[in-house]
N, C-alpha and C positions, 0 to 999 in steps of 0.2 A: 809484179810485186817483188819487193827486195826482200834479202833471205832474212833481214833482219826481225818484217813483219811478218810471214809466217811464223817464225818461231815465237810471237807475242801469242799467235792465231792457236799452234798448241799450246802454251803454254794458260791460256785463255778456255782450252778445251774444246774450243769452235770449230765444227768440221767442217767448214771453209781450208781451214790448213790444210787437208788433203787435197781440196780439189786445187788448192792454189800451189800446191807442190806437184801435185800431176801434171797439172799447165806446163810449171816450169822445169820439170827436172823429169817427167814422164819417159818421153823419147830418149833419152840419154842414161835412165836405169835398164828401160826396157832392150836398148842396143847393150849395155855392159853384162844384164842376163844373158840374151842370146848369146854373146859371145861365149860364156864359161857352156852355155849348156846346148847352141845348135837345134833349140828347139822353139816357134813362135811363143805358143799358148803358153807353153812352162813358163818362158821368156815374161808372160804377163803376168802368170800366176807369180812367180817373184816378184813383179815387180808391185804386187796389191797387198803381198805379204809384209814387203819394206813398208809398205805405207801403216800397216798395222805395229809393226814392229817401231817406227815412230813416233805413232801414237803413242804407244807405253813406254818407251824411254828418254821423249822430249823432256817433261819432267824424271826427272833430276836434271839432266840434262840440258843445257842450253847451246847447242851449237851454233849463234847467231854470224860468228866468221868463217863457220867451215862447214854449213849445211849441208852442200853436195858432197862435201868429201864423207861425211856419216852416213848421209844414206845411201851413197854409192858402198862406204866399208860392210852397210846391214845388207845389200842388194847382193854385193860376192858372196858374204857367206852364207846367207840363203841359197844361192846357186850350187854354190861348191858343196852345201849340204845336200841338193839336188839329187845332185850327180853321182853321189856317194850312196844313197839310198837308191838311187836308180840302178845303179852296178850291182844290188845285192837281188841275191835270187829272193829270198823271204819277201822282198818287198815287191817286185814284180811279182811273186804268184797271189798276194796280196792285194793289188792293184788289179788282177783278172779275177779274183773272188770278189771283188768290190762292183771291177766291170758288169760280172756275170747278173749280180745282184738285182743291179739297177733297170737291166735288159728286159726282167720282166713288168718293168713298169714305163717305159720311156719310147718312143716310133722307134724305128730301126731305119734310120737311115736312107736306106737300098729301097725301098720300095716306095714306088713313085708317089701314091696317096699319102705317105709319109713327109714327103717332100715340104715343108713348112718355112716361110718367115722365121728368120732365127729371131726377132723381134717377138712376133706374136708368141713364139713357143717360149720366150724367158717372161712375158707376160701371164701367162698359164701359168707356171712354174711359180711364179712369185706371188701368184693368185692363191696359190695352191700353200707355200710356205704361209701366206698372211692368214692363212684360216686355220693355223697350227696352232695351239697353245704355243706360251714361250718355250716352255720344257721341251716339248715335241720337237717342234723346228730345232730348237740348240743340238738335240742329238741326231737330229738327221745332216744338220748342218757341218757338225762335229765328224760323223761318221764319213760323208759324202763328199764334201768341199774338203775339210782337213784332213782328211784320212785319218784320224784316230782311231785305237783299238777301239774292240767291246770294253775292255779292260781299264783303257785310260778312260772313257764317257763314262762308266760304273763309278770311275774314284772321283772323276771332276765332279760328278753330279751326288755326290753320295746315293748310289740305288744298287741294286743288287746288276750281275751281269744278265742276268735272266731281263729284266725288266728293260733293261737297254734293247735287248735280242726282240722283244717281245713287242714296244716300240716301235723299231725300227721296221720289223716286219707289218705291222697295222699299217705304219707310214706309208709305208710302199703300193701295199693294197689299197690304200686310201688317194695314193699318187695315180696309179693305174684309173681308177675311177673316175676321178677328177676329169684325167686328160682325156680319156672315152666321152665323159660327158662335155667335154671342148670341141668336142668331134677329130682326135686324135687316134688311129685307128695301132691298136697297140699286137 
């Protein structure tokens, strides 16, 4: 599809435009990530970001003769933001209280009955977000996927930081459960 018609596709609000921009410009963000930051996954995590970060700037925005050169300029500084917050200690011990977090609700890995279909276990998962209120999932989703404070989920969502905390820990209890009764042995 020409880059002309995606940008009709956001511009139209149709989420086709993403998948018709990952077809054609996926591999080539995803290589331009990796490059600034040396790491697969991040590499993708950038590059689902760019896709979000397009969504909300195609309008105003019409980059219909330089589509790749925009999302490739949203994909660097994503990266380069990356890389920045990765270098800071704050953010890595942040990222291991996050890890930590989650360890009580999620297999581990290492142990062979844990060993799962990465298919079947993002099915669970997504089994498990679908049975969330919206509220719920936004700030697990917030907290988990995005890494956002308690602090920012408190001010985005107007609640107190307690209720985010308080949330978030049900969730996880609720996550553990779930995957136990998947017969995920936690």
């Amino acid at each position: 599809m020409d880059d002309n018609r995606i940008v009709e596709l956001y511009l139209f609000r149709d989420e086709a435009a993403i998948k018709q921009t990952s077809e054609k410009f996926g591999k080539r963000l995803r290589s331009l990530a990796y490059g600034i930051i040396g790491d697969r996954q991040t590499a993708e995590e950038c590059e689902n970001d760019t896709y979000m970060e397009a969504w909300n700037a195609i309008p105003p925005h019409e980059p219909r003769s330089y589509l790749y050169a925009f999302l490739a300029r949203i994909t660097r500084h994503i990266s380069l933001n990356c890389c920045r917050e990765r270098s800071r200690l704050k953010r890595k011990a942040f990222i291991c209280e996050l890890s930590a977090e989650m360890e009580q609700c999620i297999p581990t890995p290492d142990d062979v009955e844990c060993r799962i279909d990465d298919m079947a276990f993002g099915e669970a998962i997504n089994g498990f977000l679908g049975g969330l209120d919206e509220e719920k999932r936004n700030i697990f989703i917030r907290r988990y996927w995005y890494l956002d404070s308690i602090a920012a989920i408190s001010a985005g969502f107007a609640c107190s930081e307690s209720k985010v905390k308080t949330t978030l820990f049900r969730c996880r209890s609720q996550l553990r459960n779930h995957l136990e009764k998947e017969g995920y042995m936690i």
